[in-house]
Structures are given as C-alpha cells and as structure tokens.
Phi, psi and omega in degrees: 000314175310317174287356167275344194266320175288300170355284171328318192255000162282301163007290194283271192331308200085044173162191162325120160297124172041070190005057181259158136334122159315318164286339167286339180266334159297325189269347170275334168296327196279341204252320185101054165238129183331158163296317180322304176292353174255330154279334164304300174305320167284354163295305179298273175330258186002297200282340158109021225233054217272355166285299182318324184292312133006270154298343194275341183275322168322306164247048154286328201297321187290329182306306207289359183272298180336283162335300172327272184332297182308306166313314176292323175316308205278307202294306180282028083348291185286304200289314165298018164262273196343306184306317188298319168285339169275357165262326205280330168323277171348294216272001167257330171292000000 
C-alpha cells in the first residue's frame, strides 16, 4: 500500500519525489522502507555523500535481515508445535 501511495505522488510531481531516481525510490518503498529513509537517502544522494548512502542502505539491509531472521524464529516455531501435535495424535490412535 505504501508503494502505491508513493507511486501515486511521484505522478503528480511528474517525475522522481524529492530527486531521488525512480527507481531507488521505488525500491526502498518496495523494501518497507519509511518516508524518513527515503528522505534520508535523498539527503545523502543531494550531497553528493555516495560512501554515507552506501552505509546508510546497508543498514536499512541489516534492519530487513533482522526482521527476516525474527520471522523465521517464529515460523520454526509454529513448525515444532505443529510436529509436536502431530505426534501427539499418532501416539493416541
């Protein structure tokens, strides 16, 4: 939904939101990434500050492994319970 809402308002600008490349701004909305992060990165990109932009994309990438990871946590959970219940069945029929 967020990337449809920026989409939308790159339209009406006729171009990029706050100049950034369309395609870097689509893909940090396509990422989950906040207006804050997108404005942060076209601060850096202005400034000409393309090591800091850099770092600065690394750790939105480390936030989403993060994210990633906790999700997974959870998924392998839910799969041992699900084993755990299917056994406990097996073993009562």
């Amino acid at each position: 939904m967020q990337a449809a809402i920026i989409k939308s308002k790159k339209k009406e600008r006729g171009g990029a939101m706050n100049g950034l490349p369309a395609e870097m701004e689509t893909a940090l909305a396509d990422a989950g990434c906040g207006r804050g992060a997108v404005e942060t990165a076209q601060r850096l990109l202005a400034a000409g500050q393309t090591k800091e932009l850099i770092r600065f994309l690394r750790l939105c990438r480390c936030d989403l492994m993060d994210e990633l990871h906790e999700r997974q946590r959870r998924v392998d959970r839910m799969d041992f319970l699900i084993r755990k219940t299917e056994k406990t069945i097996t073993t009562k029929e």
